[in-house]
N, C-alpha and C positions, 0 to 999 in steps of 0.2 A: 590252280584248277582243282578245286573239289570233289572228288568221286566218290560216293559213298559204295561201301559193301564189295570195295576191293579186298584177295585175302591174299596172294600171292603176288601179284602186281602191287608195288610202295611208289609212291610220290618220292624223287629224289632229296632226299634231306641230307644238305651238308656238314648240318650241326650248325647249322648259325655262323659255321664260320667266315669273318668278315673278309677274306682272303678266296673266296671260292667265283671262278670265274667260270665256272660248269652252265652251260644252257638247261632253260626248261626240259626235266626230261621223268622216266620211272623207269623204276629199275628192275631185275628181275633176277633172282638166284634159286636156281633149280636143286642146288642143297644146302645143306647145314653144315656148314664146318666144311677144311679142306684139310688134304693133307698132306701141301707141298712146305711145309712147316718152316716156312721163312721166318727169318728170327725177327725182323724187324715189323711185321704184321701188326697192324692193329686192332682188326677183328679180334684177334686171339685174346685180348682182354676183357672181352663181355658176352662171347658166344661161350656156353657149355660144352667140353668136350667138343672144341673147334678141331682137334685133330684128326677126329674120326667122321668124316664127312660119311652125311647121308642122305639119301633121296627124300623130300618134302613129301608128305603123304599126299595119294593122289591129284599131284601135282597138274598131269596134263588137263585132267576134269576141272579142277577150279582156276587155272589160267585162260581154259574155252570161255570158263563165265566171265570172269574181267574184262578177257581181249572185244565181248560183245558189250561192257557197259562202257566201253572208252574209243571217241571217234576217231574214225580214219586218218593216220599220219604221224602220230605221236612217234615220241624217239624210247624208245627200250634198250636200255641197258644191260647186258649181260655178261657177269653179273659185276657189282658193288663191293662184296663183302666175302664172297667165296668165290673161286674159280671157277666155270662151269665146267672146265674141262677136268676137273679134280679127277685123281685114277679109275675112282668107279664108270666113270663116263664109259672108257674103254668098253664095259661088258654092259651098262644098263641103258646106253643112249636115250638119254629122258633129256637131255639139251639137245640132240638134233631134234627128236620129235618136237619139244619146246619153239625149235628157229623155224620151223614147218608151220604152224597155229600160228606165230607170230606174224611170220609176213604174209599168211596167209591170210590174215584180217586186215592186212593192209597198212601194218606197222614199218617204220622208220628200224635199224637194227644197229646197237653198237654189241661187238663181243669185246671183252676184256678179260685179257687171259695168262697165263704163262706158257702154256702148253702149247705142245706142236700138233696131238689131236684135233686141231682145231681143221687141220688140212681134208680130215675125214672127210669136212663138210662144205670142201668147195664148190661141192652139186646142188647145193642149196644157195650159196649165198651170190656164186659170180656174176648170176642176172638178177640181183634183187638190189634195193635201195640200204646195202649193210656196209658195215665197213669193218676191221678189225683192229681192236690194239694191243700188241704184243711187248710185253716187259724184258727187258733184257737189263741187267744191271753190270757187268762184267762179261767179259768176253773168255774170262778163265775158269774151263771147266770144274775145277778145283776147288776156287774160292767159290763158287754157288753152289757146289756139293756143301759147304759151310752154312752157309748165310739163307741158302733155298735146297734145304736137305732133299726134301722130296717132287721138287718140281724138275722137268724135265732139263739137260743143261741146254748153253746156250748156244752150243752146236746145233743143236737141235732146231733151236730157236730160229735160228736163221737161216737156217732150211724149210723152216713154215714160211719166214718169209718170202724165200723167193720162190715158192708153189703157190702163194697165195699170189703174189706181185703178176705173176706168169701167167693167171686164170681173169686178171682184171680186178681184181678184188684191194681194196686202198686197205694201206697199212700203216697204222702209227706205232712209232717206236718208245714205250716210256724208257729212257733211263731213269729211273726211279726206284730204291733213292738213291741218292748221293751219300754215303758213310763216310765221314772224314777218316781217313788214314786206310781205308780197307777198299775204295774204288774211287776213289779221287785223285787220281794220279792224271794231269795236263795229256800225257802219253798214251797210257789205258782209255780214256773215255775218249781222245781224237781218235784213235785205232777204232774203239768202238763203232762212234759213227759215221766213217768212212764203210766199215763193216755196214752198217745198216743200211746205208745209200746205195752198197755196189749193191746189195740184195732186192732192190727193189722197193724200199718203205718211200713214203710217201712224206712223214712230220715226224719229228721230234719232240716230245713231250717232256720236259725235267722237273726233277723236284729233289731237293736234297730230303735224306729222313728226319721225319718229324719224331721225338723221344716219348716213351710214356715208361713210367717204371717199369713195368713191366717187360718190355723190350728192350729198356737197356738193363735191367738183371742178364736177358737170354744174352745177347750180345757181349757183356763182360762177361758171363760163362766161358763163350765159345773164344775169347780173343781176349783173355788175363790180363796178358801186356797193354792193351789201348784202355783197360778199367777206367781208373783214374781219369786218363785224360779225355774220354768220353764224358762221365758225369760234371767234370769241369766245364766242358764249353756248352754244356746243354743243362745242367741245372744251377749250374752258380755263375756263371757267365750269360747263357743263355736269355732269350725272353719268354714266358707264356703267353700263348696264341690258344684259346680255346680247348684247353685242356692237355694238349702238346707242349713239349719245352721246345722249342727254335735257336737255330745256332742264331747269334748274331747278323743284324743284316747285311752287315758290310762280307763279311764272309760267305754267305749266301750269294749273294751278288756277284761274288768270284767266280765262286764253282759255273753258277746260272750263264754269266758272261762267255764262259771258257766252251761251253756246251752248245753257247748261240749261236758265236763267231763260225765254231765248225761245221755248224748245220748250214745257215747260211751258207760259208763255202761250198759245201754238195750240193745246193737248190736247194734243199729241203724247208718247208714250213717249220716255224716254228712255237711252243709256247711251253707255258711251266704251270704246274700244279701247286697251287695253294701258298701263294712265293710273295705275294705285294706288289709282283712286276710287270701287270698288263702290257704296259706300255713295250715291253720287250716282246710283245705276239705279232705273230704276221698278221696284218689287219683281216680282216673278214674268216680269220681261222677260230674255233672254236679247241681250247686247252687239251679236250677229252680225245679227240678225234673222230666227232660225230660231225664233223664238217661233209663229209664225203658222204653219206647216209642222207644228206641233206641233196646233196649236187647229183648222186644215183635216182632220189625219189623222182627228181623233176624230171630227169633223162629218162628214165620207164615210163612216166606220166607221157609226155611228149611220145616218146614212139606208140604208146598204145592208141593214143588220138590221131596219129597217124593213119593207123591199122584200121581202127573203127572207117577213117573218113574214104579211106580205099575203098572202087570197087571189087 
């Protein structure tokens, strides 16, 4: 779909990657750069000064003009490439007012986020067509104070979920990503998603990490001893997928397996990001967790014809 004279609203571009099982959708990140300074980010190798997130110049004014060149129903992303809840959010709230314009033109709503800020804004989203998906990689305060310096932990995390779960509001949970040797533990990640099911999430999202030099430099920084054997299984072992080194598939397929079995055990929905493994999705679920944003739109659609048909 072609829109010309978009400036903050983007067409969701995967990069071409042949691996992307993302629905039609557009995206929207209300700043530049974040700065919950995960080592394994990708943004952080072509955004300037990704660490110091800031608000997009008059933001809310040129999103009113997009939200009126793009018809009713579309699915919005928020965001892609920065967090929208990044710390400034706290004092400048330019993402709540942003998810107000949004569904207020009548948009579809994904948030993707780390933060537990997100909770702020369950006056906005619990009667609307939104859903949310929260990242959790570990369930050890510690190691995320590592790997996700500046994003809130994952205590935290899963106490958004189950404020968010408790207000009606659908939640996917990425484990994402999978680090070999630092969150791959059969033990850690069942514990994990047993954690995100008692809390109320909805889907499981997985994807092991995808390597770019740049992120494995920060990584063997922070974690000396895995050096070696990280650039082993992702650049001399590894395969390249669209500018990513990829562990092996077969090992891929482990991790992915181990993560399935469990979710299915809780009920939960299942799929994986950017993996080669469709076939492992709960059918009619979408990977992102914009399924529910999709099943919210019809259910408010349906009660408001309702309401109208009433005397």
């Amino acid at each position: 779909m072609q829109i010309k004279g978009l400036t903050v609203i983007r067409e969701f571009d995967p990069w071409n990657s042949p691996l992307c099982t993302c629905p039609h959708k557009f995206t929207l990140n209300p700043y530049t750069g974040c700065a919950h300074g995960c080592l394994y980010c990708y943004a952080r190798s072509y955004i300037k000064d990704f660490d110091h997130p800031r608000p997009k110049k008059d933001l809310i004014g040129r999103l009113i003009k997009d939200l009126r060149k793009l018809p009713e129903g579309l699915l919005i992303s928020m965001s892609e490439s920065s967090d929208p809840y990044t710390p400034p959010e706290k004092v400048l709230r330019i993402t709540r007012e942003a998810i107000k314009q949004v569904l207020n033109h009548g948009m579809r709503l994904l948030i993707v986020t780390k933060s537990d800020l997100v909770t702020r804004d369950t006056d906005l989203l619990k009667d609307a067509p939104a859903s949310v998906s929260i990242t959790i990689t570990t369930l050890s305060d510690s190691l995320a104070k590592k790997i996700e310096p500046g994003a809130p932990s994952p205590t935290r995390r899963l106490q958004a979920i189950k404020e968010l779960s408790q207000e009606g509001i659908p939640v996917t949970v990425r484990v994402d990503p999978i680090i070999p040797e630092l969150n791959d533990s059969s033990e850690e990640l069942i514990e994990l998603i047993d954690a995100v099911a008692e809390a109320g999430a909805q889907q499981i999202t997985t994807s092991t990490y995808k390597a770019r030099w740049d992120s494995l430099k920060r990584l063997g920084n922070a974690f000396p001893e895995l050096r070696e054997k990280l650039y082993r299984m992702y650049v001399n072992e590894g395969i390249k997928v669209g500018g990513y080194f990829y562990l092996q598939a077969k090992r891929r397929l482990n991790y992915i397996m181990m993560v399935r079995e469990e979710a299915m055990k809780k009920g939960l929905a299942f799929a994986t990001c950017r993996e080669g493994f469709p076939q492992l999705h709960t059918p009619g679920i979408y990977c992102d967790g914009s399924t529910y944003s999709y099943l919210r739109k019809t259910l408010y659609s349906s009660r408001q014809s309702k309401l109208v048909k009433e005397p």
